[in-house]
C-alpha positions as CSV (number, residue, x, y, z in Angstrom):
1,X,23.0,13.6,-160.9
2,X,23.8,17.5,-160.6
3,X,26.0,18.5,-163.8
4,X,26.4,21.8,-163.2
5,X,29.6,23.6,-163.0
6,X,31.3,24.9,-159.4
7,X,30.7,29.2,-160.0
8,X,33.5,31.5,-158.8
9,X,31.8,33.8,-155.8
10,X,33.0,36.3,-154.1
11,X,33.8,36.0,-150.6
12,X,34.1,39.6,-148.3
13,X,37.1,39.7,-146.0
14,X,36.1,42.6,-143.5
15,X,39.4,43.4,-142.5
16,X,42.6,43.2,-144.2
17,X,44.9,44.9,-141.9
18,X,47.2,46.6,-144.5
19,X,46.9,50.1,-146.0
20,X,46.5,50.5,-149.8
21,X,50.2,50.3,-150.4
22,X,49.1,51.3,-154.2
23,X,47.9,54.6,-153.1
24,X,50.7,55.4,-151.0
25,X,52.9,54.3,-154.1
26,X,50.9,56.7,-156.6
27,X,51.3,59.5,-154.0
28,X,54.7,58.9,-153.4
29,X,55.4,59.4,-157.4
30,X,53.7,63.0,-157.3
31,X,55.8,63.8,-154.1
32,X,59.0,62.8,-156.4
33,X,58.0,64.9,-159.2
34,X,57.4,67.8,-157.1
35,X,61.1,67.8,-155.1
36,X,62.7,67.4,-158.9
37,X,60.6,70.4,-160.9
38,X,61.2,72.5,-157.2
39,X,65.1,72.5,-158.2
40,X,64.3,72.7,-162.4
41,X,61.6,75.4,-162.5
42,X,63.6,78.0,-159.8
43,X,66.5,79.0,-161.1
44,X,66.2,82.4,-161.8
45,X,64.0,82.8,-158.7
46,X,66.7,81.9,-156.7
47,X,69.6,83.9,-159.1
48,X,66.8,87.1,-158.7
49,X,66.5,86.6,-154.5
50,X,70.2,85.6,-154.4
51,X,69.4,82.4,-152.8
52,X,71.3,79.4,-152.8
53,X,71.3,76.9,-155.9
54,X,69.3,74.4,-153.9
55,X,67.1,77.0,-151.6
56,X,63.6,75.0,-152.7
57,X,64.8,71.9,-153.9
58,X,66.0,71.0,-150.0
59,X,63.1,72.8,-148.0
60,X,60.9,70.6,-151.0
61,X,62.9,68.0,-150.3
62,X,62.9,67.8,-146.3
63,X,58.7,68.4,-146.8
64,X,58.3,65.7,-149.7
65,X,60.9,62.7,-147.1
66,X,58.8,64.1,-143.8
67,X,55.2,63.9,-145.8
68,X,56.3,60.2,-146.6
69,X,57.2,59.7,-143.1
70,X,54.2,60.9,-141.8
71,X,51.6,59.0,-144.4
72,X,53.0,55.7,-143.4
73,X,53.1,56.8,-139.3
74,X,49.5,57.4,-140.0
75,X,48.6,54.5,-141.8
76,X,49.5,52.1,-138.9
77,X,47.4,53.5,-136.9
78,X,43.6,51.9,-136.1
79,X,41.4,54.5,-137.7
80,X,38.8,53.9,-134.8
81,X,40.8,55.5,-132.1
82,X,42.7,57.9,-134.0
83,X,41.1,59.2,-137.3
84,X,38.5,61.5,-135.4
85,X,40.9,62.6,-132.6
86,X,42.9,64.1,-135.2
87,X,41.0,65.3,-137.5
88,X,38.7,67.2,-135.3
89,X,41.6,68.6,-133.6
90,X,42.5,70.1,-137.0
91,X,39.6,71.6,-137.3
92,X,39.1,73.5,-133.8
93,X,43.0,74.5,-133.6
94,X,42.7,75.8,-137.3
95,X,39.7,77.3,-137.9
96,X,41.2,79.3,-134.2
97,X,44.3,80.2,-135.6
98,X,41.9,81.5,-138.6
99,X,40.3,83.7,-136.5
100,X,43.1,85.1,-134.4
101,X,45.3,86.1,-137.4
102,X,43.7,89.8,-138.4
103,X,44.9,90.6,-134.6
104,X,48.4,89.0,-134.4
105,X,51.4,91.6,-134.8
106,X,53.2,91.6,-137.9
107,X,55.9,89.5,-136.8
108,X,54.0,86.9,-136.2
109,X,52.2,86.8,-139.7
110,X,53.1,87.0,-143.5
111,X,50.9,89.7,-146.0
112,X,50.8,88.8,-149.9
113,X,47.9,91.3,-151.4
114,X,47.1,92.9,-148.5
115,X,46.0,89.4,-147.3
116,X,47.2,87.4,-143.7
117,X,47.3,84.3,-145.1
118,X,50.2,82.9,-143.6
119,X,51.7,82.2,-140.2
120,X,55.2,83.0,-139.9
121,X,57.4,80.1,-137.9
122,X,61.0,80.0,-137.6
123,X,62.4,79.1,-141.1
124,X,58.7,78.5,-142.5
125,X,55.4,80.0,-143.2
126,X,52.0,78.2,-142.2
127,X,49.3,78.4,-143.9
128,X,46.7,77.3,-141.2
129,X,43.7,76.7,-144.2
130,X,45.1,74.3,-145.7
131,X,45.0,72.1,-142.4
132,X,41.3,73.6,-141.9
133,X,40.1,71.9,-144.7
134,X,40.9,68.4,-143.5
135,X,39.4,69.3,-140.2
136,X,36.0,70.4,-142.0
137,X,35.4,67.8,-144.4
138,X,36.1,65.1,-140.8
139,X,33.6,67.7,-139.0
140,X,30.8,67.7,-141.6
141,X,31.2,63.6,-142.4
142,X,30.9,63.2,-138.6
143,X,27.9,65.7,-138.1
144,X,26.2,64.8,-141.2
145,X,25.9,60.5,-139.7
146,X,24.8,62.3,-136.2
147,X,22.2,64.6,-137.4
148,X,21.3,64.6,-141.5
149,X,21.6,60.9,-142.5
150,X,18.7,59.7,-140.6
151,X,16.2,62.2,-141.1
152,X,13.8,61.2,-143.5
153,X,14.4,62.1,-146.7
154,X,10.7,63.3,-147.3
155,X,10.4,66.7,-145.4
156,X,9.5,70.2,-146.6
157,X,11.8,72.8,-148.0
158,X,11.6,74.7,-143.8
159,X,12.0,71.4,-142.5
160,X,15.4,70.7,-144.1
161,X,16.6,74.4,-144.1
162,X,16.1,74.3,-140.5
163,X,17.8,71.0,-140.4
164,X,20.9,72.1,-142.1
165,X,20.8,75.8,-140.5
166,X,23.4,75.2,-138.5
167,X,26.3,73.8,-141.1
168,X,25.1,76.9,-143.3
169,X,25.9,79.3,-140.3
170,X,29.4,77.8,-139.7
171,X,29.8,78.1,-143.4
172,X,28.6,81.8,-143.2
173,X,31.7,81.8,-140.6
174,X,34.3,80.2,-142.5
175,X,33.4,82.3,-145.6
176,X,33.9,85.5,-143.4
177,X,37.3,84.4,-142.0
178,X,38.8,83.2,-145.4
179,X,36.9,85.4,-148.6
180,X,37.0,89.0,-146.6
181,X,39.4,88.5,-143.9
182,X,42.5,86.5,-146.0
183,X,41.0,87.3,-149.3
184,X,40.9,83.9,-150.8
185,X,37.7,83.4,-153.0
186,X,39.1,80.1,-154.3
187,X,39.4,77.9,-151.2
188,X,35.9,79.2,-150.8
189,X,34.9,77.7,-153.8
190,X,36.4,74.3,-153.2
191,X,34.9,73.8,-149.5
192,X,31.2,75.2,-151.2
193,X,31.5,72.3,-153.9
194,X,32.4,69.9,-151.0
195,X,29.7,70.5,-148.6
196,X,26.8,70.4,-151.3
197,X,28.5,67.4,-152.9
198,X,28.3,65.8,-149.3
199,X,24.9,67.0,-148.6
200,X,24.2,65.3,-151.8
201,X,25.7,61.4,-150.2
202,X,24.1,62.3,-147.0
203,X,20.1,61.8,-148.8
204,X,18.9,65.3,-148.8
205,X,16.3,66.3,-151.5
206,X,16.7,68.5,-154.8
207,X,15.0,71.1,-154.0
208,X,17.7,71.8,-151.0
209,X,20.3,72.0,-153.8
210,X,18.2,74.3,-155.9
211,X,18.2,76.4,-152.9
212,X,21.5,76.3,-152.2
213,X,22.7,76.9,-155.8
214,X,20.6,80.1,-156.0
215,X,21.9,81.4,-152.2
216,X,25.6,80.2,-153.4
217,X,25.1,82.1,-157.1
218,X,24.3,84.8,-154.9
219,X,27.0,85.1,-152.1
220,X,29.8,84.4,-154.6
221,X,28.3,87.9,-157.1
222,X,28.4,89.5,-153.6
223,X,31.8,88.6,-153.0
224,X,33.4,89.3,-156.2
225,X,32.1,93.0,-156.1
226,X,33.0,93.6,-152.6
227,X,36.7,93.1,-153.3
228,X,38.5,95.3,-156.3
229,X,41.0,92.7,-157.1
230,X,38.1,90.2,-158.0
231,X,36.5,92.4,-160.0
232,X,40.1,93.2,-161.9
233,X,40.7,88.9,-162.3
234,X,37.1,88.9,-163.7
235,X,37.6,92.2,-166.2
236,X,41.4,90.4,-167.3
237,X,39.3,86.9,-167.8
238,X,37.0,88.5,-170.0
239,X,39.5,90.4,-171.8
240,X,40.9,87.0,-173.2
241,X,37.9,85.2,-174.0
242,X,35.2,87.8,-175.2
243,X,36.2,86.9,-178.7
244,X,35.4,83.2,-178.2
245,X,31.8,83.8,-176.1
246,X,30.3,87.0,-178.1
247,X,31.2,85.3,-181.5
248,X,27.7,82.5,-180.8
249,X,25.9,85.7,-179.6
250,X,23.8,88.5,-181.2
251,X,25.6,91.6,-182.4
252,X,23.3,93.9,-180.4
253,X,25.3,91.4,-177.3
254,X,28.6,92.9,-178.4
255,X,28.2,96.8,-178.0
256,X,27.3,95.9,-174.5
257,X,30.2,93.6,-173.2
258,X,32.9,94.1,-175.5
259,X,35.8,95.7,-173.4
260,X,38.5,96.9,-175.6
261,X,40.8,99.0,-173.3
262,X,41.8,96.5,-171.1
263,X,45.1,93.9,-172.3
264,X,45.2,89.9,-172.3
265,X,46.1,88.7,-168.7
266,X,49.7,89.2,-168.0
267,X,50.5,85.8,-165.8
268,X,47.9,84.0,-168.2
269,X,49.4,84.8,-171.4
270,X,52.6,83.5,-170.7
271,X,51.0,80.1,-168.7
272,X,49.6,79.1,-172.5
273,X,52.8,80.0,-174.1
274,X,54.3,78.1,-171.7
275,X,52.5,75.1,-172.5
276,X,52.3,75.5,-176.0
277,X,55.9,75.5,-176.6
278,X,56.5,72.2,-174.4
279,X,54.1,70.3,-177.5
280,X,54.4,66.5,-177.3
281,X,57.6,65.8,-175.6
282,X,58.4,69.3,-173.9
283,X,61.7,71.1,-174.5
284,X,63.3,69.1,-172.0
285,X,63.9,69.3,-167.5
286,X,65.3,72.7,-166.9
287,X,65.4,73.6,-170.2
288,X,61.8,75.4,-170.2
289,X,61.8,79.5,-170.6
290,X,59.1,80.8,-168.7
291,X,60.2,80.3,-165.5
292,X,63.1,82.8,-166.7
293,X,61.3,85.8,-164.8
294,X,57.8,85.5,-166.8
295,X,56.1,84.0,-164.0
296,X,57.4,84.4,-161.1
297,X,55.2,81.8,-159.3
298,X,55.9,79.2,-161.7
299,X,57.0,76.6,-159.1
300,X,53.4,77.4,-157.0
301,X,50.2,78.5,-158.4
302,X,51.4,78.0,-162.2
303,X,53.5,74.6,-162.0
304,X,51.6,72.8,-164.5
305,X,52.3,75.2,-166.7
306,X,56.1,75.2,-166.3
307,X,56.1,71.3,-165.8
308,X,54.0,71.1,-169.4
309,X,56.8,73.8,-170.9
310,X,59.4,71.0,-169.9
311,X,57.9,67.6,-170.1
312,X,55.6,68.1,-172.8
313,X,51.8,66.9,-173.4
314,X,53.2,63.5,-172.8
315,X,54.7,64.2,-169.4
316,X,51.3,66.1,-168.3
317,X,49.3,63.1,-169.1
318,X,51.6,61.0,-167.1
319,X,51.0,63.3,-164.5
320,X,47.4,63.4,-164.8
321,X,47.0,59.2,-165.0
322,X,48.4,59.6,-161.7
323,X,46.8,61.9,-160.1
324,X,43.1,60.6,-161.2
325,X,44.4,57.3,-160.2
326,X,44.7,58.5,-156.5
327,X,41.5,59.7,-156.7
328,X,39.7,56.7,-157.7
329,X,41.8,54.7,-155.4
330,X,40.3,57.0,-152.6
331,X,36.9,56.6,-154.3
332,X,37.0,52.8,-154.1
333,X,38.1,53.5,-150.6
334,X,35.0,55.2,-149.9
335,X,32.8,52.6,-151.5
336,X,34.0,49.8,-149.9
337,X,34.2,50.9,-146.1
338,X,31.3,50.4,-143.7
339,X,31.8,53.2,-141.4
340,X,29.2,56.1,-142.8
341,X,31.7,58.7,-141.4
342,X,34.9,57.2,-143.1
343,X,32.7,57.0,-146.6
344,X,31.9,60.6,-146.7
345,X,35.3,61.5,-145.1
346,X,37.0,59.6,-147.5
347,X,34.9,61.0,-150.3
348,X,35.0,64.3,-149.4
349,X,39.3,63.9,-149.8
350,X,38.5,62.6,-152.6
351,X,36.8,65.8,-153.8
352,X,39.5,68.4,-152.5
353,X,42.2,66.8,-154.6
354,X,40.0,66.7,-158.1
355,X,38.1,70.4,-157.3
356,X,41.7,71.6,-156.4
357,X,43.4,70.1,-159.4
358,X,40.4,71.5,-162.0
359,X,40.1,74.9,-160.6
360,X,44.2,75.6,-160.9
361,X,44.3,73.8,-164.2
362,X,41.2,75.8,-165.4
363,X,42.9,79.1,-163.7
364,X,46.4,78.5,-165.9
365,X,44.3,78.1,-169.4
366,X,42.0,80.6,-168.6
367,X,39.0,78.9,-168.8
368,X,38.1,80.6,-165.3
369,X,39.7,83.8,-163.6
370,X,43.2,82.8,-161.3
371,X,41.8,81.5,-158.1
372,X,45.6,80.7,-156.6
373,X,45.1,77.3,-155.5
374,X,48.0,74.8,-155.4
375,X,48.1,71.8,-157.6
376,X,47.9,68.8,-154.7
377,X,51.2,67.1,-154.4
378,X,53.0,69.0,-156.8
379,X,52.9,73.2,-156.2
380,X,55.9,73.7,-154.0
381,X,54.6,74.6,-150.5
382,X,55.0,72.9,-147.0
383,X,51.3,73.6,-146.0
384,X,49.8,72.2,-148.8
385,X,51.8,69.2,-149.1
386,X,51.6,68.4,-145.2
387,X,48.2,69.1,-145.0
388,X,47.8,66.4,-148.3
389,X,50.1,63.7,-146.5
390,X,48.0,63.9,-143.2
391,X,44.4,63.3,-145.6
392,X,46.2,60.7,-147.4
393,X,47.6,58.8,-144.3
394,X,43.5,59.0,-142.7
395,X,43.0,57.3,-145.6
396,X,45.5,54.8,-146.0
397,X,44.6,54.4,-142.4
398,X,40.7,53.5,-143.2
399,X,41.5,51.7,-145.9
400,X,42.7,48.8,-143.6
401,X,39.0,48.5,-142.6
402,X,37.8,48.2,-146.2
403,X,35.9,45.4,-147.2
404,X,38.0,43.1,-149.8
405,X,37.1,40.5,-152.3
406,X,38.4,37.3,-152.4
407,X,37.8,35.3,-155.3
408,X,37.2,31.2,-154.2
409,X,35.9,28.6,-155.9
């Protein structure tokens, strides 16, 4: 007779048919949070300006209801027939718009630092890289299945530079339109990280990345000094936190890079008071001072720090279980689908949310110079947060293909 026990196995279901409603949820949350801190963290913006009371909270407010909308539109959808369509039309119509802004009139475009960044609509600004980035991360998932995942991973250094020539050459192109032309070093930064992190999934050797790191070391040195105001950020940086780094170094070190004329970062400063003074429970919603005129892009680039000021350590952390929640949702998203192209798609999302969180949170606490990215989901903006509901509704919409476990006796 056979006395052993019936085992538990796993069983695969291919295809559920039904987004991850818990990733929608968790994005939904941040999308909240954002429309409430637009109304708590502008009031003297809009006292200064002379705006109405409720200026941000209802442009916040129509964004956050029509990024909802357009997640769940987007998650219906079979991801076969419409996830490429889309995203590659992103990418072509963007990356244009990119290249066309230097020679629109003035009318057409809005200038912050000397900068074109934006796109000026009626009643709203565009900011067309923020929809690029979606594009690229589809475009370099798609090319990278066509034409790097089955090469063989044993081939010579010439071999696999030649091999990957042509994404560094579009890169080349991208850094031209978006570090010189619209002066944004940071968004630079993020889609760098992403495309070696992706070469990385797509079975390319080490020595390629020791490559790349030593050609990326030396692009971003060249880009800092070519621009004044980058050299200024990276002076302010060191500023605050030569104490902390020539203090472990040899004396000899400090005559050299000790720089004494030159003050604490202004916006900086008051980003750590801010969240200093919020301690454990915060000082309460609305009831935070440094969005009283000591940052006057508290509800943007330097929301955590005004969100931290008002819902304390305690809120942020809330916050934060959140937001790394979406991200390993995406990440189990990206393990569990078949489709090559959706897995580094999916991861590469994945990425932009994280790389864009750290490099803003490291900005605010000056661990890094101010790279003036938003914080997803929660810097007010209508680019950034459409651009984030169209990646999450992809997705959501892939997600319907993943593979799920069934537990049956």
């Amino acid at each position: 007779m056979n006395f052993s026990r019936n085992k538990i196995k796993p069983k695969v279901q291919i295809n559920n048919n039904e987004p991850d409603y818990i990733l929608f949820l968790l994005v939904s949350i941040l999308i909240t949070i954002s429309i409430i801190f637009s109304y708590s963290l502008t009031i003297y913006t809009v006292q200064f300006f002379e705006y109405n009371q409720f200026h941000f909270f209802i442009r916040q407010l129509f964004v956050g209801i029509l990024s909802l909308i357009i997640m769940w539109s987007l998650s219906q959808f079979n991801p076969d027939k419409f996830v490429g369509k889309l995203s590659m039309t992103l990418f072509i119509i963007f990356f244009l718009l990119m290249a066309v802004m230097p020679f629109l009139p003035a009318s057409l475009v809005t200038e912050s630092g000397g900068a074109n960044r934006w796109i000026r609509l009626p009643g709203v600004s565009l900011s067309p890289v923020e929809f690029f980035k979606v594009g690229f991360i589809y475009f370099l998932s798609w090319s990278f299945h066509r034409r790097v995942m089955v090469m063989p991973k044993k081939m010579t250094l010439k071999e696999e530079l030649l091999l990957l020539a042509p994404y560094f050459g579009t890169f080349l192109l991208v850094v031209f339109l978006v570090a010189f032309l619209q002066k944004d070093l940071g968004q630079v930064v993020l889609l760098g990280v992403i495309l070696i992190v992706l070469l990385v999934f797509a079975n390319r050797s080490f020595k390629v990345f020791l490559s790349l790191g030593a050609s990326a070391l030396f692009a971003f040195i060249i880009l800092i000094i070519s621009a004044p105001h980058r050299i200024n950020r990276i002076y302010s940086w060191w500023a605050m936190n030569q104490d902390g780094i020539l203090a472990i170094m040899p004396e000899w070190v400090d005559n050299y890079l000790r720089i004494d004329e030159l003050p604490e970062p202004y916006q900086v400063s008051h980003s750590l008071n801010a969240i200093h003074n919020g301690g454990f429970f915060g000082k309460g919603v609305s009831l935070g001072d440094i969005k009283l005129g000591f940052l006057s892009e508290v509800h943007t680039d330097f929301v955590l720090a005004g969100i931290t000021e008002e819902i304390g350590l305690i809120g942020l952390l809330f916050i934060l279980f959140i937001l790394f929640s979406i991200v390993w949702r995406i990440f189990i998203i990206s393990r569990r689908v078949n489709n090559p192209i959706y897995h580094l798609f999916t991861l590469g999302i994945a990425l932009m949310i994280i790389i864009a969180f750290l490099i803003n949170s490291y900005g605010i606490s000056g661990i890094i110079p101010i790279k003036g990215i938003a914080v997803p989901f929660l810097s007010y903006g209508g680019s950034s947060m459409l651009s984030m509901a169209i990646a999450i509704g992809l997705v959501l919409s892939i997600s319907r293909t993943i593979k799920k476990e069934k537990h049956t006796k």
